[in-house]
C-alpha positions as CSV (number, residue, x, y, z in Angstrom):
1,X,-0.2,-25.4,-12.7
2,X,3.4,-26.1,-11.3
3,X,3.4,-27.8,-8.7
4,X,6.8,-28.0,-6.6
5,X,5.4,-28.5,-2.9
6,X,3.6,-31.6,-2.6
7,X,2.2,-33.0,0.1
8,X,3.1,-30.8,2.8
9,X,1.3,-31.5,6.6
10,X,2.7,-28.2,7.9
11,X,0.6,-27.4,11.4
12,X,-0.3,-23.5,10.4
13,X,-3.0,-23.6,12.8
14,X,-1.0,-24.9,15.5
15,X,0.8,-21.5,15.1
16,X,-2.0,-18.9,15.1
17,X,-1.8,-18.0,18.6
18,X,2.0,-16.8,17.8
19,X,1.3,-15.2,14.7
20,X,-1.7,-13.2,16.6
21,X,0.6,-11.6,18.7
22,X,2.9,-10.1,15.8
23,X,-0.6,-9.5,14.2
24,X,-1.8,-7.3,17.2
25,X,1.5,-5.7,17.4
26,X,1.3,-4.2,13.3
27,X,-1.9,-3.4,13.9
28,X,-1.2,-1.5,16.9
29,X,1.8,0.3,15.1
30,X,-0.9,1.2,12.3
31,X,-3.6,2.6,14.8
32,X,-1.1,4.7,16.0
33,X,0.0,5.7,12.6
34,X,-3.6,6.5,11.6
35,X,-3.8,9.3,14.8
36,X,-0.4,10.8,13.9
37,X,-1.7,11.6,10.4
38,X,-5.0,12.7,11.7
39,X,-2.8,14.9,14.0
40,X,-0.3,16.1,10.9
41,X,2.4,14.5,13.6
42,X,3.7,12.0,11.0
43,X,6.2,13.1,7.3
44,X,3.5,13.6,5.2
45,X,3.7,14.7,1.7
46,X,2.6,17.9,0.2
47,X,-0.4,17.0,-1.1
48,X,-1.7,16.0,2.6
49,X,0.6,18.0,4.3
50,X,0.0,21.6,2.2
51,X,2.8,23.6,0.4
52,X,4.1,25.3,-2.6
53,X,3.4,24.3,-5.9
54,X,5.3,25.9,-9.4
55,X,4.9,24.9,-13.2
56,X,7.7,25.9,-15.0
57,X,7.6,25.7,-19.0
58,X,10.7,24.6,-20.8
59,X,11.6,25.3,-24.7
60,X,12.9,22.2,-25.1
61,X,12.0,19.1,-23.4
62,X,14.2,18.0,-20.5
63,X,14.0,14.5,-18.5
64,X,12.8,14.4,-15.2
65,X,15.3,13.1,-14.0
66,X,18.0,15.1,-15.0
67,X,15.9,18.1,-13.5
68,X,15.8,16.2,-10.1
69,X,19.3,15.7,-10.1
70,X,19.8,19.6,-10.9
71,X,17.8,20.6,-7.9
72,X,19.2,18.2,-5.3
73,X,22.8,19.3,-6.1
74,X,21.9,22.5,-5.3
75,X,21.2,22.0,-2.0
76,X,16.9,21.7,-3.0
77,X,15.4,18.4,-1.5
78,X,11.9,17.3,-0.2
79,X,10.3,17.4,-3.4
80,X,7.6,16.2,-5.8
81,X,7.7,16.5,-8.9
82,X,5.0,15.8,-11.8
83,X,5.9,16.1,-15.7
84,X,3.7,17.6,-18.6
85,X,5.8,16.1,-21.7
86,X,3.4,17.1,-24.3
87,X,3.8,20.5,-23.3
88,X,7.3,20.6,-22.0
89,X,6.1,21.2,-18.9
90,X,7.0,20.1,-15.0
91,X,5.1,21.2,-11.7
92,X,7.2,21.2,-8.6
93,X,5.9,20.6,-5.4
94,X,7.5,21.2,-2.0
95,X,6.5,22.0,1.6
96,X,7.0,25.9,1.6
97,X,4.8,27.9,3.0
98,X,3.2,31.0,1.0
99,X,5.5,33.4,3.4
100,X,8.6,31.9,0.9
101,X,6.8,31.2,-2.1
102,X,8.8,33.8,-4.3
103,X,11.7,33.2,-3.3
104,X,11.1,29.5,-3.7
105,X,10.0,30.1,-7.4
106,X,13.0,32.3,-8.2
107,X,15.9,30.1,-7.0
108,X,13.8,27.1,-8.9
109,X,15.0,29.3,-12.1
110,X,18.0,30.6,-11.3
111,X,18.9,26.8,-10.4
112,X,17.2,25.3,-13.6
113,X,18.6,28.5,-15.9
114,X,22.2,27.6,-14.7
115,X,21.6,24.0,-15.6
116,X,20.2,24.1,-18.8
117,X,21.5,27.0,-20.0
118,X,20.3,26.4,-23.8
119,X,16.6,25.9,-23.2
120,X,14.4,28.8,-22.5
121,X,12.3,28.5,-19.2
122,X,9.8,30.0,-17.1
123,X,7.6,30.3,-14.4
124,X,4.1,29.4,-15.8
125,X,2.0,29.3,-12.8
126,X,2.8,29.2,-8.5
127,X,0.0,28.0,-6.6
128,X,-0.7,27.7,-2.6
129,X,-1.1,24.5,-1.4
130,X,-3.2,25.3,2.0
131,X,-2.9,22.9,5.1
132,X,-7.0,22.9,4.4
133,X,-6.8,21.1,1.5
134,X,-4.2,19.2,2.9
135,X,-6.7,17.7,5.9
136,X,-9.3,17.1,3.3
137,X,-7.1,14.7,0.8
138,X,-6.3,13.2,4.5
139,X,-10.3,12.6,5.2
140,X,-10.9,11.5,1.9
141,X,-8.5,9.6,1.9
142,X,-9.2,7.5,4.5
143,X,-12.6,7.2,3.9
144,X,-11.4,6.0,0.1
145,X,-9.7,3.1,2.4
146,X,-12.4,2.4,4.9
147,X,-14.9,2.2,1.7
148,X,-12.8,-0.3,-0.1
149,X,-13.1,-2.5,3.3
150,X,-16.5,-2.4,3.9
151,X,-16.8,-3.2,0.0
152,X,-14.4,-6.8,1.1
153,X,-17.1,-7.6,3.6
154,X,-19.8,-7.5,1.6
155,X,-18.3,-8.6,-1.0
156,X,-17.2,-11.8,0.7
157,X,-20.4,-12.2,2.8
158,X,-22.2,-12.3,-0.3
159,X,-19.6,-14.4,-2.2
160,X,-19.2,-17.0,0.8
161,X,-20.7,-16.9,4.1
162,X,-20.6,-14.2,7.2
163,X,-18.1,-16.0,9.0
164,X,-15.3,-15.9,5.9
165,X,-16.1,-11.8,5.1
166,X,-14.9,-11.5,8.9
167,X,-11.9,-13.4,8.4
168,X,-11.1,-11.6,4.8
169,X,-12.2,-8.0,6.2
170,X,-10.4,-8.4,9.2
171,X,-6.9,-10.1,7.4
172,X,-7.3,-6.8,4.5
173,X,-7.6,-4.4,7.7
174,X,-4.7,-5.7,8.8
175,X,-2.6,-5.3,5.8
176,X,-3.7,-1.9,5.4
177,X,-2.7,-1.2,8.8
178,X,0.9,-3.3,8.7
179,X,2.0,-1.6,5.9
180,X,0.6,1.8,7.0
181,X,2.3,1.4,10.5
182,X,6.0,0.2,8.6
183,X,6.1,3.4,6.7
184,X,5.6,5.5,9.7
185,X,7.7,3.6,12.0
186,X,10.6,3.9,8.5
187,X,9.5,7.8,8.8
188,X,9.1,7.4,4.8
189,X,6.4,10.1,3.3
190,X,2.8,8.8,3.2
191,X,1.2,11.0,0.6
192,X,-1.7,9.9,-1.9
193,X,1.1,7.5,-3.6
194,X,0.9,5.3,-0.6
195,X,-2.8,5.7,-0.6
196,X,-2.8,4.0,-4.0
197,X,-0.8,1.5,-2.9
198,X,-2.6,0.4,0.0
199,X,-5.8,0.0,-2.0
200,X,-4.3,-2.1,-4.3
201,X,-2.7,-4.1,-1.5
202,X,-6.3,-4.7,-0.5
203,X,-7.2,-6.2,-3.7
204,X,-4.1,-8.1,-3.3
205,X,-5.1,-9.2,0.1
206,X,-8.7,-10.3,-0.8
207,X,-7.8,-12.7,-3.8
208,X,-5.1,-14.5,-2.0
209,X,-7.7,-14.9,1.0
210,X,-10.7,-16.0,-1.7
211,X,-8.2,-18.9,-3.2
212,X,-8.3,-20.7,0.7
213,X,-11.3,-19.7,1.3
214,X,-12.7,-21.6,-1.5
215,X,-10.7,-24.6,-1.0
216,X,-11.5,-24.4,2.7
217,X,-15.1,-24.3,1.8
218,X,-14.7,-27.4,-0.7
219,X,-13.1,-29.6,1.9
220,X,-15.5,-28.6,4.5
221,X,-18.6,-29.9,2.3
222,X,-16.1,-33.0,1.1
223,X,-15.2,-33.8,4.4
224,X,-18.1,-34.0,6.9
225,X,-16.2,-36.0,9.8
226,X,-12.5,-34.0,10.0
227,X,-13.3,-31.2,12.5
228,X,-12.7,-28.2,11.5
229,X,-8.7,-27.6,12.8
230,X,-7.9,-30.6,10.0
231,X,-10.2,-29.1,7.2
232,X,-8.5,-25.8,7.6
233,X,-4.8,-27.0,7.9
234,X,-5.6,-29.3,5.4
235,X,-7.0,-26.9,3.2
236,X,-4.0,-24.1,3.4
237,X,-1.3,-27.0,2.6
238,X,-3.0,-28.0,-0.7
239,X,-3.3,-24.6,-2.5
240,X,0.1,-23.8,-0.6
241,X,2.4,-24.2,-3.9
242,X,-0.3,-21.8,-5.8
243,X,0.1,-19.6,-2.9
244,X,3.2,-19.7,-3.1
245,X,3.5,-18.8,-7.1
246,X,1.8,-16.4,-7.1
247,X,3.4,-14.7,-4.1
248,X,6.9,-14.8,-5.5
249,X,6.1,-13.7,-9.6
250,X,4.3,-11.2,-7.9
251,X,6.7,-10.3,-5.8
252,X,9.4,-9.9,-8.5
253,X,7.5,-8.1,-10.6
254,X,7.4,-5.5,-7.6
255,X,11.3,-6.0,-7.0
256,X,11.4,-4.9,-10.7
257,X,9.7,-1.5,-10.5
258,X,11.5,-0.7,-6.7
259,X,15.1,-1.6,-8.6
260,X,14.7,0.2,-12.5
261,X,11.4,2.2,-11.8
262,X,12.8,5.2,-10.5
263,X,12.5,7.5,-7.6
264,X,8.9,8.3,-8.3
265,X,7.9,4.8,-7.5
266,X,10.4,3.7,-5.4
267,X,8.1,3.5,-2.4
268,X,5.0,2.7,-4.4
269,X,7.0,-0.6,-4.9
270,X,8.1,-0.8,-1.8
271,X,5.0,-0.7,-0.1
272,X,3.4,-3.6,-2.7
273,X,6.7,-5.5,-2.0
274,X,5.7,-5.2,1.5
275,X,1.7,-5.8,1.0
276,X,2.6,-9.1,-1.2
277,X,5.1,-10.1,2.0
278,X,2.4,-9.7,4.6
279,X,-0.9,-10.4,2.5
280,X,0.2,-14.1,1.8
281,X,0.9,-14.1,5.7
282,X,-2.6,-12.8,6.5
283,X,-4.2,-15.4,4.6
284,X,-3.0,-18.0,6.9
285,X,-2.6,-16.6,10.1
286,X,-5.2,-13.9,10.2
287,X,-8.1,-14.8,7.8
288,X,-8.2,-18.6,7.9
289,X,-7.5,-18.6,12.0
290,X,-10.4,-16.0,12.3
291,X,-12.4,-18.9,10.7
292,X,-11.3,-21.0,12.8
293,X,-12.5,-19.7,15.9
294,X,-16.3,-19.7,14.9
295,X,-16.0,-23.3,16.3
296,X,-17.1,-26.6,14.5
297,X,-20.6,-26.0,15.2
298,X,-20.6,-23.1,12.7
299,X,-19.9,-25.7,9.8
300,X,-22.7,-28.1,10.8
301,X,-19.6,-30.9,12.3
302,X,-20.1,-32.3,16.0
């Protein structure tokens, strides 16, 4: 592999006690975050949130796009919407309550007939989406997240030793929780989008962390008489340029999707743009420091 940082003696270790504190400070923001959604406090999206939902067929088939822009000039905004192109169809969601549901449906035509005045439309189907399903796609969802977790710690327990699945659980909790926390504090709409995101953000997390971890785990067989402060700092610097690769083609490949993917992922991109950002950071400051304290003692050094 490229190698173009060689030889770095950066002190990363030295630094963990600052880094905890904007570590406890994200995670905060995410606990907090986590209540407000349990609550229904924070901008959720329809499908956790509960609302309106209409499928409208066309004759012809019409871009998404263009239909978005047709709604929001006419004044329509906070919306999903979801295309069917083998069928010409498209399913608009918003957060409208069953009380306007017709009236919602009907200026969706008379908007969309005005527009595109050659293609034949209607209204295939409106559905209620209930504040009950809502609060169930919330549970599940967070139970999808807390799964995926408890999967990491075994996962790493079995894969390396107790003391690195705390490190690795704890660093992929606190992703979660950053990025989770950033959207709410942006007031950007967590809906099962994010949710997606934040799993993969995990899986991000845990294979950056795995990459120190083993070289930490190397150099700690390797090199019996470095306590375990130089084995760790060591350790970080060497696989730093790989790290650092990684991070950044990742990275643009995110920047990619958030600048020519659309609206529809624009925050799915955002929040991996962010998880990249703060999932290299955890795997220094939050998983390799939690090693850390578990003491020389714990690696058989004196």
């Amino acid at each position: 592999m490229i190698e173009f940082i060689k030889n770095t003696k950066i002190d990363f270790m030295g630094k963990r006690f600052y880094a905890f504190g904007l570590s406890v400070l994200l995670m905060i923001i995410g606990f907090v975050t986590i209540i407000q959604v349990a609550r229904g406090k924070a901008n959720l999206g329809i499908d956790f949130a509960g609302g309106t939902a209409v499928q409208i067929k066309f004759n012809i088939f019409v871009q998404m796009q263009d239909i978005r822009t047709a709604l929001i000039d006419a004044g329509i905004t906070d919306f999903d919407l979801q295309d069917l192109p083998t069928e010409n169809k498209i399913l608009i969601k918003t957060k409208k309550g069953e009380e306007t549901l017709g009236y919602f449906s009907k200026q969706i035509i008379s908007v969309l007939s005005d527009k595109f005045s050659a293609n034949n439309l209607v209204v295939d189907s409106t559905t209620e989406i209930g504040p009950k399903v809502g609060s169930r796609l919330r549970r599940d969802a967070m139970w999808a997240i807390i799964a995926a977790i408890i999967g990491i710690l075994i996962y790493i327990g079995w894969r390396f030793r107790f003391r690195y699945s705390i490190g690795a659980t704890l660093a992929t909790f606190h992703d979660v929780l950053a990025v989770f926390g950033i959207f709410y504090l942006m007031n950007k709409e967590i809906n099962l989008i994010l949710i997606s995101a934040l799993l993969m953000i995990a899986g991000y997390s845990l294979t950056d962390t795995v990459v120190v971890f083993d070289r930490i785990r190397e150099n700690m067989r390797k090199k019996r008489k470095e306590s375990s402060y130089e084995v760790i700092n060591k350790s970080i610097n060497e696989v730093l340029s790989r790290t650092i690769i990684t991070s950044v083609t990742t990275f643009f490949a995110a920047c990619a999707l958030f600048v020519f993917g659309g609206e529809v992922i624009h925050d799915f991109a955002f929040a991996i743009m962010l998880g990249i950002i703060i999932g290299t950071y955890s795997s220094v400051f939050v998983a390799s420091a939690t090693v850390l304290m578990w003491g020389d003692k714990a690696f058989g050094k004196k």
